[in-house]
C-alpha positions as CSV (number, residue, x, y, z in Angstrom):
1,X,-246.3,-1.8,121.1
2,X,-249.9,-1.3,119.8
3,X,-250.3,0.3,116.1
4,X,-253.6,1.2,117.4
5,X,-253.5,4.4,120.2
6,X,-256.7,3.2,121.7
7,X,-255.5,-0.3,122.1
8,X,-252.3,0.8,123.5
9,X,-253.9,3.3,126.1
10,X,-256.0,0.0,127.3
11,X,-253.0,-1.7,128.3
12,X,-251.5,1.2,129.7
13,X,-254.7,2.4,132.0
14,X,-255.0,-1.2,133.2
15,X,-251.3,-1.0,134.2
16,X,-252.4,2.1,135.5
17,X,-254.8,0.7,137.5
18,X,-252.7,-2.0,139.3
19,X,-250.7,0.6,140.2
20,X,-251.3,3.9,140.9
21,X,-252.9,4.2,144.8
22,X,-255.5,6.9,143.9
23,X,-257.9,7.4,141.1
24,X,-255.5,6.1,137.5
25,X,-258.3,7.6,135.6
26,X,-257.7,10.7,136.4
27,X,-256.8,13.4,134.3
28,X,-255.8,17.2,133.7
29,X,-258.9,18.5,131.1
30,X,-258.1,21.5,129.4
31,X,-260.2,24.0,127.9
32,X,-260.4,27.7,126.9
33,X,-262.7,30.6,125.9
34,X,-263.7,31.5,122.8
35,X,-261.0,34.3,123.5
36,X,-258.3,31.7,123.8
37,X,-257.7,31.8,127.5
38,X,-256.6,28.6,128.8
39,X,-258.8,27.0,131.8
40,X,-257.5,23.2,133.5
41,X,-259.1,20.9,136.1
42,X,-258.8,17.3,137.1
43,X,-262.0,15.3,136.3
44,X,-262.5,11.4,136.1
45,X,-262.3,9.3,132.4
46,X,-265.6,7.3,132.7
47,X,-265.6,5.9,129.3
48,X,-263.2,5.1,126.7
49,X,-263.2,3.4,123.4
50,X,-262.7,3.8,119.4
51,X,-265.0,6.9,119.5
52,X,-263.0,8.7,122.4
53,X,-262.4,9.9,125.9
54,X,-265.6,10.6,128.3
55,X,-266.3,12.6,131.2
56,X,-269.8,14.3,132.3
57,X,-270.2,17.6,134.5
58,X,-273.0,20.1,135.1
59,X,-273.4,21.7,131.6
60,X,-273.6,25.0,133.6
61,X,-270.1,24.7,135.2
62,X,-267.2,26.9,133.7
63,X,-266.2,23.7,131.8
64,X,-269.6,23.6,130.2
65,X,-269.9,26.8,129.7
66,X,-266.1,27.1,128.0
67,X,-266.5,23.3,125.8
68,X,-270.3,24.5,124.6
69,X,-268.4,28.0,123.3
70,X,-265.3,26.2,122.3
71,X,-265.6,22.9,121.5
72,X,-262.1,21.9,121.6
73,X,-260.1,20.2,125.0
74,X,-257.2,18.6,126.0
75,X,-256.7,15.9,128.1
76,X,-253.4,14.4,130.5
77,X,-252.9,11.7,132.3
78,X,-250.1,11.5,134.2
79,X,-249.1,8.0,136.0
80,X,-246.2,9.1,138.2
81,X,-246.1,5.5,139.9
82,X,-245.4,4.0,136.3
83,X,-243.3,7.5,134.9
84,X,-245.9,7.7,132.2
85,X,-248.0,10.1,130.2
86,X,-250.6,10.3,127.7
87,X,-251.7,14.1,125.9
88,X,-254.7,13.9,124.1
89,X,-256.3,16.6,122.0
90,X,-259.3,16.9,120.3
91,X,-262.9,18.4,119.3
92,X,-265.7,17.3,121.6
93,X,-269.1,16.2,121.4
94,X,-271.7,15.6,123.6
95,X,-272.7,12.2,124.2
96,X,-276.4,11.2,123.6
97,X,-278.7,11.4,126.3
98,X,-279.1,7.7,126.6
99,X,-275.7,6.9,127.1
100,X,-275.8,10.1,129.8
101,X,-279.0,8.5,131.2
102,X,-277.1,5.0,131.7
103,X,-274.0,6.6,133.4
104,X,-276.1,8.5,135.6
105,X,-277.9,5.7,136.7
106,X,-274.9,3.9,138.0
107,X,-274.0,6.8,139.8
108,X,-274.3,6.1,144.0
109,X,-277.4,8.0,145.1
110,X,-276.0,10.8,146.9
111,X,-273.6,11.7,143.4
112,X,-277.0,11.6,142.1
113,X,-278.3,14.0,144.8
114,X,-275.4,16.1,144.4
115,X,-275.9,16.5,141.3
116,X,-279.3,18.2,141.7
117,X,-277.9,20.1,144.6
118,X,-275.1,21.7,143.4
119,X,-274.9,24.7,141.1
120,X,-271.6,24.2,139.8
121,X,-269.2,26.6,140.0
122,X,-271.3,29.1,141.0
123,X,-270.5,31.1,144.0
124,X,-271.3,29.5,147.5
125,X,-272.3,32.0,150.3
126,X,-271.5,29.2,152.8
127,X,-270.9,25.6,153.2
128,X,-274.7,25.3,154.8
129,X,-276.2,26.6,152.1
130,X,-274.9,23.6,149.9
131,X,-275.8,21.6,152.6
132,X,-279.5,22.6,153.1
133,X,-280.0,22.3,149.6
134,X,-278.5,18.4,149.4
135,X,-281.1,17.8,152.4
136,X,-283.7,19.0,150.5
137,X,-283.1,17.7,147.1
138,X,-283.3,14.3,149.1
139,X,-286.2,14.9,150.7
140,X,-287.9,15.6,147.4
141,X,-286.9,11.7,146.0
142,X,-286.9,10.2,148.6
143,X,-288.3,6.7,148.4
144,X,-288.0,7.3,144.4
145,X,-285.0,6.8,142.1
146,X,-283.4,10.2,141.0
147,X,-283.2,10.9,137.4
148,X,-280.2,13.1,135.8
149,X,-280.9,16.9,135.7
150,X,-281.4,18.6,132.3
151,X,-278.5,20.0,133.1
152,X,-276.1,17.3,133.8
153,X,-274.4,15.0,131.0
154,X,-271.1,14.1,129.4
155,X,-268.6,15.1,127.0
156,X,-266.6,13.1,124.3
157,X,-262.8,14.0,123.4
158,X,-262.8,12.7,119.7
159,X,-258.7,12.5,119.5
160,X,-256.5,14.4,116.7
161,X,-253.6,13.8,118.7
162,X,-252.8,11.2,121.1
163,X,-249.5,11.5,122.3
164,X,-247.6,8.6,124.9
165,X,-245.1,9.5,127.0
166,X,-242.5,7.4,128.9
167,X,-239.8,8.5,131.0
168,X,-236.3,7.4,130.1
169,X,-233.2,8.2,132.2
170,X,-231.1,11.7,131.5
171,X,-234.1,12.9,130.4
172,X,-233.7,11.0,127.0
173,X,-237.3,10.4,127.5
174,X,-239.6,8.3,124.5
175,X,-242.2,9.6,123.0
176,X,-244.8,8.5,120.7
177,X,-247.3,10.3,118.2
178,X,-250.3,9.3,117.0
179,X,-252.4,11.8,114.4
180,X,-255.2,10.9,112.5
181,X,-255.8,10.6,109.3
182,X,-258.9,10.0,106.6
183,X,-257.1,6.6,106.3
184,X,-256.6,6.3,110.2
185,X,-253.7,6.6,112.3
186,X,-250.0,8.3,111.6
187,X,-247.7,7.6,113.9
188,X,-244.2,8.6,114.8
189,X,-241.6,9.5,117.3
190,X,-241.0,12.8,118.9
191,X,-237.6,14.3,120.3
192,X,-237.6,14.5,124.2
């Protein structure tokens, strides 16, 4: 195996991807409240490399709202197909507005469209209201390319911990621990 925790998830998310049937970059995000209470969701990895783990939402959703006041997260993937996990755990960072800019771009049009429909997390008197508002947010670019909303970006996990899993009979699972350093990486094993 890898020395390298970002190398090693690679190999393991493109295992991943061969063979899990639905979304393998998926993942439970964590968060809390400056108070400590503890918030989780599934949301989609769209980037990963030496720097960290990205995702992007509505800054105004609850996940927004709880990263901008406590800028701390976890993050789990679980691959049942392979009997694998990785934990990750970190502070977080927003990316820069180019790099949000790009992503958004590649976005299908009506994610784009969404995105400028939807006030996330907000409450929803009914299903037609979200509706109406879609309709109208394409009427207003139509024939134009959509640009992200001020309030739309992404978020980087920048990994403490990164912690893989693998599922061993008798429940004598493996795992493996990764913490950073100044110098780089420490790793070991933990008990199951």
């Amino acid at each position: 195996m890898s020395d390298d925790p970002h190398a090693l998830f690679e190999e393991w998310l493109a295992e991943a991807t061969l063979s899990e049937p639905n979304d393998p970059t998926a993942m439970a995000l964590a968060t809390a409240t400056p108070d400590g209470l503890p918030s989780v969701r599934m949301v989609l990895l769209k980037g990963h490399d030496a720097r960290g783990f990205t995702f992007y939402t509505n800054l105004d959703s609850r996940k927004g709202g709880e990263l901008a006041a406590n800028p701390n997260a976890a993050l789990l993937f679980h691959w049942k197909s392979l009997r694998r996990q990785v934990r990750v755990e970190g502070a977080v960072e927003r990316v820069a507005d180019a790099e949000a800019d790009a992503y958004f771009a590649s976005r299908g049009r009506d994610s784009q469209l969404g995105a400028w429909a939807s006030e996330q997390s907000r409450p929803l008197d009914a299903r037609t209201t979200f509706e109406a508002r879609f309709q109208e947010t394409s009427a207003r670019f139509a024939g134009g390319d959509v640009p992200r909303p001020p309030r739309w970006s992404g978020f980087r996990i920048v990994p403490e911990r990164i912690e893989f899993w693998n599922d061993r009979a008798h429940r004598l699972h493996e795992r493996r621990l990764f913490t950073r350093t100044e110098e780089g990486w420490r790793q070991g094993l933990l008990y199951p």
